[in-house]
C-alpha positions as CSV (number, residue, x, y, z in Angstrom):
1,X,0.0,0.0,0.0
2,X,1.3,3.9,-1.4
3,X,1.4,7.2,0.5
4,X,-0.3,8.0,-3.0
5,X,-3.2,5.3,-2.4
6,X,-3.8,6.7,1.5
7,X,-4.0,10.2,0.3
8,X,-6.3,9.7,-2.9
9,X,-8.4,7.5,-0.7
10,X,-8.5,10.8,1.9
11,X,-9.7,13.0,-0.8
12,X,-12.2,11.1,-2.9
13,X,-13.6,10.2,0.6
14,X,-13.7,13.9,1.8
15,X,-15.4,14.9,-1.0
16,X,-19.0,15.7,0.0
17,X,-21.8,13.1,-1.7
18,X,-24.7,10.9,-0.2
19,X,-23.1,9.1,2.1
20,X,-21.4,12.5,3.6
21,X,-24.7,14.0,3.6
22,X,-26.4,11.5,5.4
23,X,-24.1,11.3,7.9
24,X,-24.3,15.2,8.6
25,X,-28.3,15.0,9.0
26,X,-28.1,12.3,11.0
27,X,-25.4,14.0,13.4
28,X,-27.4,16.9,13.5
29,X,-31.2,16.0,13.6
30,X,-30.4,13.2,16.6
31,X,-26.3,13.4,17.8
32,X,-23.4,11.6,17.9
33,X,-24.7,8.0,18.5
34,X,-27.1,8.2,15.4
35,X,-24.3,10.2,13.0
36,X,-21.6,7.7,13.8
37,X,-24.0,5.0,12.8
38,X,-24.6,6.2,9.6
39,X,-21.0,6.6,8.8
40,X,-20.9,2.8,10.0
41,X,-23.7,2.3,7.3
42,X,-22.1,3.8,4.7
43,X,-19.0,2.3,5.0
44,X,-21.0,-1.0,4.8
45,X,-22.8,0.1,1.6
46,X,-19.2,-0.1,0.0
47,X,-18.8,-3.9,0.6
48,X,-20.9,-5.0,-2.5
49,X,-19.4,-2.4,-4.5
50,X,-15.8,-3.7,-3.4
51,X,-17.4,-7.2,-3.8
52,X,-18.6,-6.5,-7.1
53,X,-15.3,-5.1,-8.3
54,X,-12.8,-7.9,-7.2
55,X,-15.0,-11.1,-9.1
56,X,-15.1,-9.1,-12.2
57,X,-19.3,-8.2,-11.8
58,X,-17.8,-4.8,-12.5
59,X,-16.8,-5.3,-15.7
60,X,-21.0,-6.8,-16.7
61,X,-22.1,-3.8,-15.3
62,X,-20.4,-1.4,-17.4
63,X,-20.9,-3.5,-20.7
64,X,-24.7,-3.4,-19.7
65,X,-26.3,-0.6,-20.6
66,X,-29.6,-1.5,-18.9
67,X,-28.1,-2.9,-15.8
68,X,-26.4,0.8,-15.3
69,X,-29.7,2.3,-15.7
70,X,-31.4,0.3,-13.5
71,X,-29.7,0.5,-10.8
72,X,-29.0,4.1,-11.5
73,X,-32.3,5.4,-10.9
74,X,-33.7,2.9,-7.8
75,X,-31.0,5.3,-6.8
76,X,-32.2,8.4,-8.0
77,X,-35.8,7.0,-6.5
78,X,-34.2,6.3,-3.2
79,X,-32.7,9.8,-2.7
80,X,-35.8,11.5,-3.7
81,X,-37.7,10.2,-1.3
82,X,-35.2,10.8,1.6
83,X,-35.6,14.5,0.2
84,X,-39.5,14.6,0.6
85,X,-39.6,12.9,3.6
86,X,-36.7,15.2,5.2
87,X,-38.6,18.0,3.5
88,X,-41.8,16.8,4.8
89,X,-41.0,16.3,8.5
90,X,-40.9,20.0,9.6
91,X,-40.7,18.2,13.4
92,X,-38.1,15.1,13.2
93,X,-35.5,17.6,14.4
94,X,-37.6,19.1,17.3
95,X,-37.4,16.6,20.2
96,X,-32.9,16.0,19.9
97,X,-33.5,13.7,23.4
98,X,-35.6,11.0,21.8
99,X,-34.5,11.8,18.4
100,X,-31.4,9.9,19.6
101,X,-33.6,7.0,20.3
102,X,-33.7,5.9,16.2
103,X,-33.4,2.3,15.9
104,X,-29.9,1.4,14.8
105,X,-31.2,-0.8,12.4
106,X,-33.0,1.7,10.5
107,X,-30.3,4.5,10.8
108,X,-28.1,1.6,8.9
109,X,-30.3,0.3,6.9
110,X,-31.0,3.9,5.3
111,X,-27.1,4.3,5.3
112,X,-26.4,1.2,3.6
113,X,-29.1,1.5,0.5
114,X,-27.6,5.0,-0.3
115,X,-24.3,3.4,-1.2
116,X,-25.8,-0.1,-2.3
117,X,-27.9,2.1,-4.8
118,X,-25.2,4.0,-6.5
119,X,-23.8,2.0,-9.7
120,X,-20.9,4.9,-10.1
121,X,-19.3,3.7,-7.0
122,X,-18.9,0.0,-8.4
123,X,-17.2,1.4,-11.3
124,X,-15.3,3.2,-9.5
125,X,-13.6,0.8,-8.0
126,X,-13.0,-1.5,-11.1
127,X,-11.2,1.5,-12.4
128,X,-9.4,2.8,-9.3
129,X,-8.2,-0.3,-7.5
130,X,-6.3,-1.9,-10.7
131,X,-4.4,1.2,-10.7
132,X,-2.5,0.4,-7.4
133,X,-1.8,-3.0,-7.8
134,X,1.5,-4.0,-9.4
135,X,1.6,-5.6,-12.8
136,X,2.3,-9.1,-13.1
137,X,1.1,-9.5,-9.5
138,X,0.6,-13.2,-7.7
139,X,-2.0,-12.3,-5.6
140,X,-4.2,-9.6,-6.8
141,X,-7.4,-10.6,-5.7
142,X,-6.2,-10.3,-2.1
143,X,-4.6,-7.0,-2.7
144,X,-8.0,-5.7,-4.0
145,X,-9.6,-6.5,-1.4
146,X,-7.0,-5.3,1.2
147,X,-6.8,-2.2,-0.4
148,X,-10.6,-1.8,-0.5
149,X,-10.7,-2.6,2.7
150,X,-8.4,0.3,3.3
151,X,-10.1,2.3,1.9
152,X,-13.5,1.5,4.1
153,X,-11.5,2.5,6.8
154,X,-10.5,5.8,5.6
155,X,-14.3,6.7,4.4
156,X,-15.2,6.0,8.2
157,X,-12.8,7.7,9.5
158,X,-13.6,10.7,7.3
159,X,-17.6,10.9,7.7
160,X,-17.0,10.0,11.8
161,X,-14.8,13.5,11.4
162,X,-18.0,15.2,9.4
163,X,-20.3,13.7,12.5
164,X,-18.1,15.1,15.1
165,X,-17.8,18.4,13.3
166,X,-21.7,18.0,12.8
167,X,-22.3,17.4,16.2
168,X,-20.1,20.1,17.4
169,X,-22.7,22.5,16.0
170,X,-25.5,21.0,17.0
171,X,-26.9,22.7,20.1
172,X,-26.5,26.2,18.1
173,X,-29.0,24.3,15.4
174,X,-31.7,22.4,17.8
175,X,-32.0,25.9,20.1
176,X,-33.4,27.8,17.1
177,X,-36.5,26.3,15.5
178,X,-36.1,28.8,12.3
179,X,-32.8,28.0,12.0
180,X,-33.5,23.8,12.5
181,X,-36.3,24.3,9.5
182,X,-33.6,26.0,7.5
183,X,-31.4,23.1,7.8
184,X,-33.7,20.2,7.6
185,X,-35.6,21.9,4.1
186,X,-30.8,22.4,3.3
187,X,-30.7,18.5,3.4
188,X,-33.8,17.8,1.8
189,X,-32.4,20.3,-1.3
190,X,-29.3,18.3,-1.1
191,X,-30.3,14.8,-1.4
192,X,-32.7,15.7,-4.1
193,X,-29.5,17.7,-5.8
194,X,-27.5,14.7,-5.5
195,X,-30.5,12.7,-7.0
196,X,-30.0,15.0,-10.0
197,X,-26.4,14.5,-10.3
198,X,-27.2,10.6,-10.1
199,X,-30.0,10.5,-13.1
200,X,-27.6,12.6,-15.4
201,X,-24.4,10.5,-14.5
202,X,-23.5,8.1,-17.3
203,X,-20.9,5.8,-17.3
């Protein structure tokens, strides 16, 4: 594993997407417990990806047009309604103490479909993991997946530094009910922005 691995890792993890937004809203509409959570769940939602990448399913998925679009907008489906629900649910930020109470299940459950549904991120990897990997190597299927695995760790490491940032900020949200609207209608705008970005991606 390269310093040049760990660092792009660091920035293609930092920068902000669906996983980095969930993670933010959950920090801030019900604290710590329910952001790191949803970092966990993220992270999780890479597994298939990573999966998907290292036995060559990867590879079907970008020759298969259809495939793509398929999963590409139960995506673009899935983020919308996370955006009309958020947008909906004026009070879901109101009460923080049993906010915090949000099954685990659920918080992870959301966290995990918002990666699972993203076909980009399978790509992603077919095309980013090869790159790190020396030729000619005896045991590249176990270097993927080391290096994928790495790169899990860095993603939660990053969005557990966005929840504790998040978090940070929190009682200055939840003590102003204009300024908790404000942000709750900010995330709904955001996942229905990055629901956008998702239906006019191509491969």
């Amino acid at each position: 594993m390269s310093l040049s691995f760990l660092i792009t890792s660091l920035v293609i993890a930092a920068i902000p997407g669906t996983g980095a937004v969930y993670t933010l809203s959950e920090s801030i509409s019900r604290g710590t417990r329910a952001g790191m959570v949803a970092a966990f769940g993220c992270t999780l939602g890479i597994i298939p990806h990573l999966a998907a990448a290292v036995t060559g399913l990867a590879s079907l998925l970008y020759a298969s047009h259809e495939a793509f679009l398929i999963l590409k907008y139960a995506g673009v489906v899935y983020l919308v309604f996370l955006a009309i629900q958020m947008w909906r649910d004026d009070g879901s930020l109101m009460i923080s103490q049993e906010a915090d109470k949000t099954p685990v299940l659920q918080v992870i459950r959301r966290a995990v479909l918002i990666n699972l549904l993203n076909p980009k991120l399978t790509i992603f990897f077919f095309a980013f993991l090869p790159q790190f990997i020396p030729q000619n190597s005896s045991n590249t299927f176990f270097r993927m997946i080391f290096l994928g695995f790495v790169f899990m760790v860095v993603t939660f490491v990053v969005f557990a530094a966005y929840c504790l940032a998040a978090v940070r900020i929190r009682h200055l949200i939840v003590s102003r009910p204009a300024v908790l609207r404000a942000v709750t209608k900010t995330f709904a705008v955001s996942f229905l922005a990055l629901s956008a970005r998702l239906a006019l991606a191509s491969k």
